[in-house]
MDAnalysis code that builds the backbone (N, CA, C; Angstrom):
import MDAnalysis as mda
import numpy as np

u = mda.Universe.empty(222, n_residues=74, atom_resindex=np.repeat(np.arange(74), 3), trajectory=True)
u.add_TopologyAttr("name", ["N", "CA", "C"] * 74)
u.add_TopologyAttr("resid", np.arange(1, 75))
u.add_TopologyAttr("resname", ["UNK", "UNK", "UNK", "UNK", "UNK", "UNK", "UNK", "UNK", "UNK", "UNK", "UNK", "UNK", "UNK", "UNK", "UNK", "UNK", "UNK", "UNK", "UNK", "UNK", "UNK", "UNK", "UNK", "UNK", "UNK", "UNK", "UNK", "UNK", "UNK", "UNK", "UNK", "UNK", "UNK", "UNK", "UNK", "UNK", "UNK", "UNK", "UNK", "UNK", "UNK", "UNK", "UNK", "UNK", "UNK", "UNK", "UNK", "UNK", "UNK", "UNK", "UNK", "UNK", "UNK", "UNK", "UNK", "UNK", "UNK", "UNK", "UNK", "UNK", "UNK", "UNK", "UNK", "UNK", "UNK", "UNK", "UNK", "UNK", "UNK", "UNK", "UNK", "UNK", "UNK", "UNK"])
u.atoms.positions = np.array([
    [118.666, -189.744, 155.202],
    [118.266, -188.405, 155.552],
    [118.620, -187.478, 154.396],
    [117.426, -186.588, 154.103],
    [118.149, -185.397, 153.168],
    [118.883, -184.689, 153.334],
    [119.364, -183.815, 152.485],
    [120.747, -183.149, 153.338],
    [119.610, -181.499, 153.196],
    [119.919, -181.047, 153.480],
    [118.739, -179.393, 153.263],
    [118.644, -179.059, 152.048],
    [117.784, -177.987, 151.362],
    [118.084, -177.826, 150.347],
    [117.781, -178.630, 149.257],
    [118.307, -179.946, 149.553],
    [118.349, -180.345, 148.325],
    [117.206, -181.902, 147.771],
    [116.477, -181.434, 149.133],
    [115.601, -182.427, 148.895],
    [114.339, -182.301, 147.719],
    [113.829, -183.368, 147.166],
    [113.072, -183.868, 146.464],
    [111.580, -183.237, 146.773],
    [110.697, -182.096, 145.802],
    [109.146, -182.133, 146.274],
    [108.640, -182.841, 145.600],
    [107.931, -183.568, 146.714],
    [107.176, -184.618, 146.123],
    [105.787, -184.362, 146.333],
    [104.789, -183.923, 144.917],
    [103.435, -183.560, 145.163],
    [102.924, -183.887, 146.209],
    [102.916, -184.714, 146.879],
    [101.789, -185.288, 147.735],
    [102.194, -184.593, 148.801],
    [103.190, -184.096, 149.041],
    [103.561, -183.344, 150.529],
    [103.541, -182.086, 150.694],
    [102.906, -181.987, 149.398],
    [102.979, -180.334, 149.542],
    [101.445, -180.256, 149.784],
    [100.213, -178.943, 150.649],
    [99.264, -178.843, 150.545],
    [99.149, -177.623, 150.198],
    [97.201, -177.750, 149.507],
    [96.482, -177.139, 148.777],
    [96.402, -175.501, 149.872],
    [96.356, -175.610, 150.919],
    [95.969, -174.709, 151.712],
    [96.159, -174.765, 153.011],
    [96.800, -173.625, 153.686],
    [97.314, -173.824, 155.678],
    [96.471, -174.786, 156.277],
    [97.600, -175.312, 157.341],
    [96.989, -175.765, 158.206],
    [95.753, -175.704, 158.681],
    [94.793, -176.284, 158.925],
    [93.562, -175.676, 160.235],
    [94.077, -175.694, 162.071],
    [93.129, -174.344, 162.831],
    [93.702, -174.891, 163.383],
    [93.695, -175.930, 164.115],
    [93.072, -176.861, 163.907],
    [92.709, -178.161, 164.698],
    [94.352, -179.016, 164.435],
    [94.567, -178.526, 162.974],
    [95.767, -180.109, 162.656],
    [97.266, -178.938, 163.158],
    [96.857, -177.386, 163.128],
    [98.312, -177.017, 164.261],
    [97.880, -177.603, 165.751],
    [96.750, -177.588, 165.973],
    [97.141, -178.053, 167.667],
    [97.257, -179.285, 167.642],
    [97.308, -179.942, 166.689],
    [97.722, -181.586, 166.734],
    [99.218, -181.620, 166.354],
    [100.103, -181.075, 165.435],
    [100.735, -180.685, 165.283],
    [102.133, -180.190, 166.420],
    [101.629, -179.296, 167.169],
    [101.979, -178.770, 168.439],
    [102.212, -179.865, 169.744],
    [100.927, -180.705, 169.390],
    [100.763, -181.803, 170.699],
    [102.098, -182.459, 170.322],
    [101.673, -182.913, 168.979],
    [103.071, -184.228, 168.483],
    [104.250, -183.695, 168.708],
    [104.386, -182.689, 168.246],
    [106.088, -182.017, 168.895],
    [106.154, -182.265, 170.560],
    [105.152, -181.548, 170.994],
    [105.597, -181.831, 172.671],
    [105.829, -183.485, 173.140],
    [104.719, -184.434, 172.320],
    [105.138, -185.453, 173.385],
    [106.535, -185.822, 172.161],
    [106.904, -185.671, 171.430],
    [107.989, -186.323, 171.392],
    [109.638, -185.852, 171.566],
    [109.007, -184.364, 171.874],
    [109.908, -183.842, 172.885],
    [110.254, -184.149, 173.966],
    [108.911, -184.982, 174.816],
    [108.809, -185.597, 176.013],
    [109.490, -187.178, 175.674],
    [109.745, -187.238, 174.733],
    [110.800, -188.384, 174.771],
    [109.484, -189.711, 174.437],
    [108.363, -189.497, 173.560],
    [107.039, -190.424, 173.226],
    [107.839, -191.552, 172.174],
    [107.763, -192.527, 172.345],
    [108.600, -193.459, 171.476],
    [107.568, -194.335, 170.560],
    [106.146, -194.486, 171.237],
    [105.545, -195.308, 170.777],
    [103.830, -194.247, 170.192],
    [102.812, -195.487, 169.299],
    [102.009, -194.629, 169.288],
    [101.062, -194.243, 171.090],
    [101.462, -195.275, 172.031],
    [100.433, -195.526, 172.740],
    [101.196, -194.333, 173.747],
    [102.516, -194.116, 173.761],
    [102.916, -192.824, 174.711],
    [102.626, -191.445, 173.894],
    [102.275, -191.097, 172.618],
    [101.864, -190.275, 171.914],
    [100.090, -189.939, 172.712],
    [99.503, -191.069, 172.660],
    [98.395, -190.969, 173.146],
    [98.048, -190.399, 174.043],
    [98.921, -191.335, 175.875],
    [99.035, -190.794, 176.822],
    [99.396, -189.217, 176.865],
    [99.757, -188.824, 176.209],
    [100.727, -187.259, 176.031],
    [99.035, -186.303, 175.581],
    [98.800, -187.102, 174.155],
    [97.639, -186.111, 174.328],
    [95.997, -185.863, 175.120],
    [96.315, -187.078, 175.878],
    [95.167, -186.789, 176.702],
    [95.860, -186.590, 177.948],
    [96.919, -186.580, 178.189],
    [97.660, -185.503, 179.771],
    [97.198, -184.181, 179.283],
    [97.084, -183.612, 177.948],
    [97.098, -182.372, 177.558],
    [95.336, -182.127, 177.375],
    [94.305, -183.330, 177.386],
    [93.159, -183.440, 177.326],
    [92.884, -183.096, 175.503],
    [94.159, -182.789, 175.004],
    [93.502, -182.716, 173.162],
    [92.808, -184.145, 172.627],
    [91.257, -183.938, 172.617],
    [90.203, -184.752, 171.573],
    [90.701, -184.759, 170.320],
    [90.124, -185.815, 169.882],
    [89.812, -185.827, 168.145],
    [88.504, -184.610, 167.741],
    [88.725, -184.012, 166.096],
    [87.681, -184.041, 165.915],
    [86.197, -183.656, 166.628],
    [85.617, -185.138, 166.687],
    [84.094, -185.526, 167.027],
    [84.310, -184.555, 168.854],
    [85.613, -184.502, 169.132],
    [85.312, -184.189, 170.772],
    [85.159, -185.458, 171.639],
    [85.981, -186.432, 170.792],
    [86.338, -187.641, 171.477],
    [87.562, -188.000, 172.205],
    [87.867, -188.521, 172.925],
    [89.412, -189.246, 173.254],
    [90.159, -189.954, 172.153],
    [91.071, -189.743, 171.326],
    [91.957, -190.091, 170.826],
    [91.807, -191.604, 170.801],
    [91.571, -192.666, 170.053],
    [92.668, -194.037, 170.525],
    [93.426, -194.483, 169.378],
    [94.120, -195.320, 169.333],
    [95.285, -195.544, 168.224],
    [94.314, -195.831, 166.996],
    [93.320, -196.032, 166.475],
    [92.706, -195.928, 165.432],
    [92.274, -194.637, 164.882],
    [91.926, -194.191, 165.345],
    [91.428, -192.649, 165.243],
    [92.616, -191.461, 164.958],
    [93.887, -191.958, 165.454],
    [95.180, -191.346, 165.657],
    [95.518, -191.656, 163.951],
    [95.409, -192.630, 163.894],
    [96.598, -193.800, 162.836],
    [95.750, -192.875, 161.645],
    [94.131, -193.209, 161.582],
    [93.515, -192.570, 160.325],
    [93.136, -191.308, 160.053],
    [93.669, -190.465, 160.955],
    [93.427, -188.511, 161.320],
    [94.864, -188.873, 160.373],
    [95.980, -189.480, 160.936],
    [97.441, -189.332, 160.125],
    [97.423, -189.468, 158.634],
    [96.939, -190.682, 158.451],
    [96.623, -191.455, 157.341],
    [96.377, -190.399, 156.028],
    [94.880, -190.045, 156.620],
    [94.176, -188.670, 155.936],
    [95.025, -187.508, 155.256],
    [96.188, -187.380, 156.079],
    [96.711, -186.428, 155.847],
    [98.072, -186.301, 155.491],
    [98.964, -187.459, 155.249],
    [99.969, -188.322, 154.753],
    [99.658, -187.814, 153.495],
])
């Protein structure tokens, strides 16, 4: 773990420009379910379709679609 402060920027984590808000309400979701105690990707899932948040297209979420929305943006 870093200690504050004194961590390392590493280009790739920094972005070109704010959030949209599509990736804060994804953002928002991921805090809640793992506030809700989400351990896995598949209780992440469940969490965001209790909350009904789609992908994107205005689809249901499934662990592929999850993994490469992340991926993208890693």
């Amino acid at each position: 773990m870093e200690k504050p402060g004194q961590a390392v920027n590493v280009a790739w984590q920094t972005r070109a420009a704010p959030p949209t808000d599509f990736e804060n309400r994804v953002g928002d979701a991921l805090e809640q379910a793992f506030a809700q105690g989400a351990e896995s990707l598949q209780e992440v899932l469940a969490a965001f379709a209790k909350i009904d948040l789609k992908d994107e297209r205005g689809q249901p979420w499934t662990e592929a679609s999850l993994q490469e929305w992340l991926r993208q943006r890693a």
